[in-house]
N, C-alpha and C positions, 0 to 999 in steps of 0.2 A: 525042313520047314516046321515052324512050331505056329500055330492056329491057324485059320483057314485058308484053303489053298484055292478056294472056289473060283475064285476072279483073277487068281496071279495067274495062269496060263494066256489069257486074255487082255491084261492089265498090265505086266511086264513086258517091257519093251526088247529087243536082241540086244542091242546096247544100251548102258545107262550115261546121262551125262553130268558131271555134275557141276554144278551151277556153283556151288560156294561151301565156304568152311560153316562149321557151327562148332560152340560150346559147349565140351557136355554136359555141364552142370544143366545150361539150357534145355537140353535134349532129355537128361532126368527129369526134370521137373513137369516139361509137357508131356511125357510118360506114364509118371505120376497122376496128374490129370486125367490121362486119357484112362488110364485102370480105373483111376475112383469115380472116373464119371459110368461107368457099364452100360452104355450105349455105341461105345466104339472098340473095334477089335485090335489086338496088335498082332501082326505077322512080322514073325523071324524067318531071314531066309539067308543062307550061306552058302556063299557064291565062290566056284573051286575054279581055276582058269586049268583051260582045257589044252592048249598048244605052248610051245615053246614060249614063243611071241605074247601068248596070252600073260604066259608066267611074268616076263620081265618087267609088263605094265603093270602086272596087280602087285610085284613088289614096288615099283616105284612107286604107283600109289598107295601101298601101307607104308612107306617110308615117308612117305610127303606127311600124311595125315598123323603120321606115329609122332614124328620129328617136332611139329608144330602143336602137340596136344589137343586136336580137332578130330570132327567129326565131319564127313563128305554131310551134303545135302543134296540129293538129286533134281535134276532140271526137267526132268523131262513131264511133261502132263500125262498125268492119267486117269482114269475115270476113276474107277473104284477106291484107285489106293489113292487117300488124300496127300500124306508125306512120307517121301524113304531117304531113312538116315544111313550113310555106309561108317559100320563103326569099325574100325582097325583094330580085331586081335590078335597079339602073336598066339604059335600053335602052345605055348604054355600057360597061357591067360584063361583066367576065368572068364566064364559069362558072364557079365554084370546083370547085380543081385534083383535089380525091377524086370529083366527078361527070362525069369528064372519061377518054380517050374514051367516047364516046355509044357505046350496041349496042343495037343492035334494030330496030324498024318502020320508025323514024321519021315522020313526021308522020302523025299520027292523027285523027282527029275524033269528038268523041261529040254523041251526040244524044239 
């Protein structure tokens, strides 16, 4: 987890769902926004699938979202976190450069 983790134990749901694709160029740009505005936080958080079964859905969906050059958009409501983008990187991919440097806990775990 990179910045604050205060509300994600509370705020995160056990499953996410996701409602639609997004652009990333989109997704950079309200990024953007949200850094230059400093009044809202961004949270990074990377999500590792835990079971076999877990594995095969979180490849299919980084193949669906790789495949189509898109970004998930999460469906689900939540109080604190206003939007969560699921961005698909392969394990050789940089971080892209507006989530970059990391500030916070770092490594976290929910349960």
């Amino acid at each position: 987890v990179s910045g604050s983790s205060e509300y994600l134990t509370e705020d995160l749901p056990d499953s996410i769902q996701v409602g639609g694709r997004i652009s990333p160029q989109t997704v950079w740009d309200y990024v953007e926004k949200i850094k230059a505005s400093g009044t809202k936080e961004i949270c990074v958080v990377r999500f590792t699938p835990v079971t076999e079964e877990d594995q095969i859905s979180y490849t299919l969906l980084f193949a669906y979202f790789s495949s189509r050059k898109r970004y998930g958009v999460a469906a689900n409501n939540m109080k604190q976190v206003k939007d969560m983008y699921l961005i698909p990187l392969g394990a050789a991919d940089k971080i892209p450069h507006p989530l970059v440097p990391f500030d916070g806990p770092g490594r976290y775990m929910f349960h």
